[in-house]
C-alpha positions in Angstrom: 0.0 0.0 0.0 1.1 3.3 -0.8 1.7 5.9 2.0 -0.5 9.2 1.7 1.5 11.9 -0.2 1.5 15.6 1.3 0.4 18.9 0.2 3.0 21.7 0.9 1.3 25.0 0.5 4.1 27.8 -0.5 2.9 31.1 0.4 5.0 34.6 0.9 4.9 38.2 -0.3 4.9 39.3 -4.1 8.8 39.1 -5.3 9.8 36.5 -2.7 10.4 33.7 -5.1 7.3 31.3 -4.6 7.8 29.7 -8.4 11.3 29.8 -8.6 12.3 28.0 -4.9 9.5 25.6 -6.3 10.8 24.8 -9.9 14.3 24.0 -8.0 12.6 21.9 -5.1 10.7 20.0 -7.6 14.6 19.3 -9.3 15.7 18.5 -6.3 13.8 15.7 -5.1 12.6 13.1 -7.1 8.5 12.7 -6.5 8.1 16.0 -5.3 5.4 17.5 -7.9 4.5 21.2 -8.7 0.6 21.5 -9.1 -0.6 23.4 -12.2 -2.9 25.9 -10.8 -5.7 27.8 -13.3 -5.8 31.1 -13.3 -8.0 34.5 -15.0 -4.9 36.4 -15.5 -3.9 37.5 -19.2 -1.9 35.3 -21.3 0.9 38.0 -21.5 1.4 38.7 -17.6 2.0 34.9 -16.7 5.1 34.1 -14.9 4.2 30.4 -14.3 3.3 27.2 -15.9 -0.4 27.7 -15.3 -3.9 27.1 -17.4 -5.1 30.8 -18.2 -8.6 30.5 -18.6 -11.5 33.6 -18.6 -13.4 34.6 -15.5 -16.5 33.1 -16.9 -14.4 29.4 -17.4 -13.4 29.8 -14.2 -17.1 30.4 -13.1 -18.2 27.4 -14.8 -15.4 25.3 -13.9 -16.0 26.5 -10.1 -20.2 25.7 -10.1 -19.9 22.0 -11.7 -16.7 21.4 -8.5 -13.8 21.3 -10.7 -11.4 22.6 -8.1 -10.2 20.9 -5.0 -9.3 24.9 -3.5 -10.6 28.2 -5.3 -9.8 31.9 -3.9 -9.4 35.3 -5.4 -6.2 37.5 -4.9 -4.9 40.8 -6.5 -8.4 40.7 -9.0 -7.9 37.4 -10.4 -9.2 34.1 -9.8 -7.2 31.5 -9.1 -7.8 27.2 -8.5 -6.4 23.7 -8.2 -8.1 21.2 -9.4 -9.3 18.0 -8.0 -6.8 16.1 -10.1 -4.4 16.6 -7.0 -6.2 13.9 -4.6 -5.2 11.0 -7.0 -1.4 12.1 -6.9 -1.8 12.4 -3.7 -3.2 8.9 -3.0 -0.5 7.7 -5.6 2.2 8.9 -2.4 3.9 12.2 -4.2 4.0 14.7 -2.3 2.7 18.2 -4.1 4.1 21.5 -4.0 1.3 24.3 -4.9 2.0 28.2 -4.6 -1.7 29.0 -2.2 -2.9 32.3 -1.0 -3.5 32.4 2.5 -7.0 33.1 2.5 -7.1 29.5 1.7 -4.7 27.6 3.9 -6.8 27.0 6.6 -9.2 25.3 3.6 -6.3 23.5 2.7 -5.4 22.1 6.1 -8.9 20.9 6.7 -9.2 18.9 3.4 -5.3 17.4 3.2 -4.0 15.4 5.7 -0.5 16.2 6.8 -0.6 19.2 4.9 2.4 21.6 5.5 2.5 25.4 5.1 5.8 26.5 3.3 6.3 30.1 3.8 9.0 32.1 2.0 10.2 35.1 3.0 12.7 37.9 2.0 14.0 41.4 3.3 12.4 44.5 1.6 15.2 45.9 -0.7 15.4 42.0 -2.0 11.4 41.9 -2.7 11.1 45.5 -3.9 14.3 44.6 -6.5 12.5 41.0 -7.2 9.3 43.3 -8.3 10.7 45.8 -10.2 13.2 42.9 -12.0 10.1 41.0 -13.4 8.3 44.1 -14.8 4.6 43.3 -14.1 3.3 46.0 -11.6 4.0 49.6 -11.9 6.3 51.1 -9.6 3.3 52.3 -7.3 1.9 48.8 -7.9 5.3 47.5 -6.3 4.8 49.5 -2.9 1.4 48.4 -2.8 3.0 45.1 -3.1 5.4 45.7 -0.5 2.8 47.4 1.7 1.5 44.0 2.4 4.8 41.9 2.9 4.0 41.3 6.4 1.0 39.1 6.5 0.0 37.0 9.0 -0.7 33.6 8.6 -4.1 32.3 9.9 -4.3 30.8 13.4 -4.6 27.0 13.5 -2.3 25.9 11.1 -0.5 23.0 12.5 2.7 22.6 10.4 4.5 25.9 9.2 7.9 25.8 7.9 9.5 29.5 7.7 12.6 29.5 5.2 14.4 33.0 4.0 14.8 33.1 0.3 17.1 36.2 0.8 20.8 34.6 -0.3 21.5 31.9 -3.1 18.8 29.7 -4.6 20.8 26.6 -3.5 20.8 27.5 0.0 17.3 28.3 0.3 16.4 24.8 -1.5 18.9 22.7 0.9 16.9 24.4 4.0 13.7 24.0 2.7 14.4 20.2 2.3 15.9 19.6 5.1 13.0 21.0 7.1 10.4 18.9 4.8 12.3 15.9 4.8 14.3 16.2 8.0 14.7 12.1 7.8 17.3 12.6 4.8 19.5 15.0 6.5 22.9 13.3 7.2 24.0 14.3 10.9 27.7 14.5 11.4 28.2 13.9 15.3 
């Protein structure tokens, strides 16, 4: 029998890195699967490898139960599908970049589901923003503006990692806090 995989849910401010620490996790370790999320956004401002779909194909996708989580941030809509319970029963474990409005959602309907959440200094984010060239600069402090969320209370698994230095570093201490059973101790 195969052992239940896990839903991480990454989460962090605009510009901290959520799809790029995710692409190199998912390189990293074998198994470990990044969930294709659908989103309303235009075709031309996608930075991921996403389904862009229009708000009414959402709509419809939404009423028939298409998505295993659904939530709305920054004026688009965004889901996973349901698709993600039969990896999950196959044992991989599933990476998926989650708003917080929905992690408490997420929690309830995955069990062992683990909260990821990335964070970075404000000169690294506001760089990060203004790098990627989707958001105005007034866009970008509004961005910024609301770096320091707080998580919602009741999550039982939260794994904080700084994505401030070198991509490799980040990755190694993200693993080694989602996998601590493969970190080699030198006594």
């Amino acid at each position: 029998m195969t052992e239940q995989g896990r839903l991480i849910g990454v989460v962090g401010p605009s510009g901290v890195g959520k799809d790029t620490v995710m692409r190199a996790l998912s390189e990293a370790r074998p198994g470990l699967r990044l969930v294709r999320r659908v989103i309303t956004r235009a075709g031309s401002a996608v930075g991921e490898d996403c389904d862009v779909v229009t708000p009414q194909e959402f709509e419809v996708r939404r009423e028939v139960g298409a998505f295993a989580l659904h939530w709305q941030a920054h004026g688009m809509s965004y889901g996973v599908t349901q698709a993600i319970g039969g990896q999950l029963a196959e044992g991989h474990d599933l990476l998926v970049n989650l708003s917080r409005s929905v992690l408490a959602r997420a929690q309830a309907g995955f069990p062992g589901f683990v909260t990821l959440l990335l964070t970075a200094s404000e000169d690294v984010l506001r760089a990060r923003l203004m790098q990627r060239g989707r958001e105005s600069e007034a866009e970008v402090e509004d961005r910024l503006a609301r770096r320091d969320f707080a998580l919602p209370e009741g999550l039982e698994r939260v794994i904080e990692v700084h994505n401030d230095g070198d991509l490799d570093g980040t990755v190694n201490a993200a693993l080694a806090a989602l996998y601590p059973e493969n970190v080699r101790r030198v006594i």
